[in-house]
C-alpha positions in Angstrom: 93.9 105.4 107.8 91.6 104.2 105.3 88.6 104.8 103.2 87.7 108.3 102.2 89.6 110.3 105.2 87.8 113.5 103.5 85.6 114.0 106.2 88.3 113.5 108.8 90.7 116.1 107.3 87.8 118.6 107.2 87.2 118.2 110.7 90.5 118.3 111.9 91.0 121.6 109.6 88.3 123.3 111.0 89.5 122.7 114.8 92.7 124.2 113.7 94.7 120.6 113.9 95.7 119.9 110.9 99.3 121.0 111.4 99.1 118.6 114.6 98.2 115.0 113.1 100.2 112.7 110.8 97.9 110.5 108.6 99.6 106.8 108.2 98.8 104.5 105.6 99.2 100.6 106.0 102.6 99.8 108.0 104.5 96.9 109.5 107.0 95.5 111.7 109.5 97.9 113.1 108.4 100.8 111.2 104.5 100.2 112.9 106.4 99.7 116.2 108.5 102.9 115.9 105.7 105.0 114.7 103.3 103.9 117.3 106.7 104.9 119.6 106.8 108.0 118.4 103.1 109.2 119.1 101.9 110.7 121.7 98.5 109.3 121.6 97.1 106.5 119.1 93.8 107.3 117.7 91.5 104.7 115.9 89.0 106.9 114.4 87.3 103.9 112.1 83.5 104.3 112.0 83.5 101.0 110.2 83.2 97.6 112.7 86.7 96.8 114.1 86.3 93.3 115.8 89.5 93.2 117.2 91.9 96.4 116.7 95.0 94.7 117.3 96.7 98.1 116.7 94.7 99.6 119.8 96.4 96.2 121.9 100.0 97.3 120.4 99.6 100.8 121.7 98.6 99.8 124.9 101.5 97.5 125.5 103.5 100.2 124.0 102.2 102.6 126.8 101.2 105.0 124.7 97.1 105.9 125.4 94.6 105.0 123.1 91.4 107.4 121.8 88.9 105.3 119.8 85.4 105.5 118.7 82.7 103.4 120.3 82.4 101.0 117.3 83.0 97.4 117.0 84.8 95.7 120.1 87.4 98.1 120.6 85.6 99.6 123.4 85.7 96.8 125.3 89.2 96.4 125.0 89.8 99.9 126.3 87.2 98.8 129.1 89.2 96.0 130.5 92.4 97.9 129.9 
């Protein structure tokens, strides 16, 4: 996650989910592939433009099921899925 996840942890804390959610900063390769592995859900809560979340496409062929926000053209992906 990047940017100011502020607002994210404050939300989570005040549903009572904090304990729940691991916050991930940049990885790659095998360690991205084992962490997405490892999840039981990918979210990509970005409220910036993604274009093309290539992470959403990685879950997905992962089979692990993706929760996104309706921003950029990650919907559609989820869409066609």
């Amino acid at each position: 996650m990047t940017g100011d996840i502020n607002p994210v942890l404050q939300t989570y804390e005040r549903h009572a989910l904090l304990s729940h959610v691991t916050i991930l900063h940049a990885t790659l390769g095998k360690q991205k592939t084992g962490l997405i592995r490892s999840g039981d859900v990918f979210v990509m809560s970005s409220t910036s433009l993604e274009f093309f979340g290539i992470t959403v496409i990685e879950s997905l062929a992962l089979g692990i099921p993706v929760i996104c926000l309706p921003n950029g053209g990650v919907p559609e992906i989820i869409q066609h899925v």
